[in-house]
N, C-alpha and C positions, 0 to 999 in steps of 0.2 A: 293522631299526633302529628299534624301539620304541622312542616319547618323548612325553610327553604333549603337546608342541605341536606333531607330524605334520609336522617338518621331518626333510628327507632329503638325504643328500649323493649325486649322480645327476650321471649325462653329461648330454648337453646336443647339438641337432640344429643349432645356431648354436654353431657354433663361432668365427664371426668376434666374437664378444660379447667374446671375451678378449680381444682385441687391443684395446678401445674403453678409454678412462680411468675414465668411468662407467660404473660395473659393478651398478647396480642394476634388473636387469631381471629377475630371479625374483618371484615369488611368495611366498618366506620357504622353500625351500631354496636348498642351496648346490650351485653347479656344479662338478664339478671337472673339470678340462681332461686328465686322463689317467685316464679311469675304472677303466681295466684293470688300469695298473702301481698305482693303487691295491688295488684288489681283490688283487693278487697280492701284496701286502703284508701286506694285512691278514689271508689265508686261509694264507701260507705255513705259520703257525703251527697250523694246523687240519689238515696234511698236502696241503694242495690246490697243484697243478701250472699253470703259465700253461697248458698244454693242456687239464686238466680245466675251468679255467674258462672258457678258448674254447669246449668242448664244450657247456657247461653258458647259454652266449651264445648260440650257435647252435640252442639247442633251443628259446630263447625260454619260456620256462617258469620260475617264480619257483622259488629253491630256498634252501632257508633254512640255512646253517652256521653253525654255534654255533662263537664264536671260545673261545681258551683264556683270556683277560679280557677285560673292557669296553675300547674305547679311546674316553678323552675327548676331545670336541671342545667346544674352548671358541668362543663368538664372542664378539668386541670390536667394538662400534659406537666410533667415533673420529672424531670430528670438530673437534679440533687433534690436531696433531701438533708432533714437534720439528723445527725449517726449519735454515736455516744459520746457522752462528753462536750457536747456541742462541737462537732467533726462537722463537715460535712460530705456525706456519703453521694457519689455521683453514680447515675443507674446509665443503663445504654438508653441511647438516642434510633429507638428502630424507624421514626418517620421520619428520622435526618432532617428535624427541625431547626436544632440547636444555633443553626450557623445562620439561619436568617434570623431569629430572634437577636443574639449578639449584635448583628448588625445595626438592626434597627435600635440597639440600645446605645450603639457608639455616635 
């Protein structure tokens, strides 16, 4: 998954992190909580099998499949949202974004 900012979407050994509201405890990848049923998504298209890629788990060894297109992942930092009623609900700002975005919007 080559990108020029070294972010990568990867299991995770704390899996109780998912259940927490604040979800900001990576390092600038993304976790995803079913790595496998991902991957099996993603390679089904490449001819690969949930057994091949259990195999390929099991062997502990990095193995590189070239999919038949790119899939985008987009991230959204958001810190309001729409609340009820059409509100708008404001969440915290943990990478202290907020004030350079503002800026560049005035």
């Amino acid at each position: 998954m080559p990108n020029p900012l070294s972010i990568f979407v990867h299991d995770t050994p704390n899996k109780d992190l998912f259940g927490r509201p604040v979800r900001t405890f990576s390092h600038g990848c993304i976790r995803t909580q079913d790595p496998l049923d991902l991957a099996e998504t993603l390679l089904a298209g490449a001819g690969w099998s949930r057994a091949m890629i259990d195999d390929a788990v099991g062997a502990r060894q990095t193995k590189r499949v070239p999919l038949e297109s790119p899939v985008p992942i987009h991230v959204v930092y958001l810190t309001a949202v729409a609340g009820t009623g059409g509100s708008v609900e404001y969440l915290e700002d943990p990478y202290s974004l907020d004030a350079a975005i503002a800026a560049k919007l005035q």
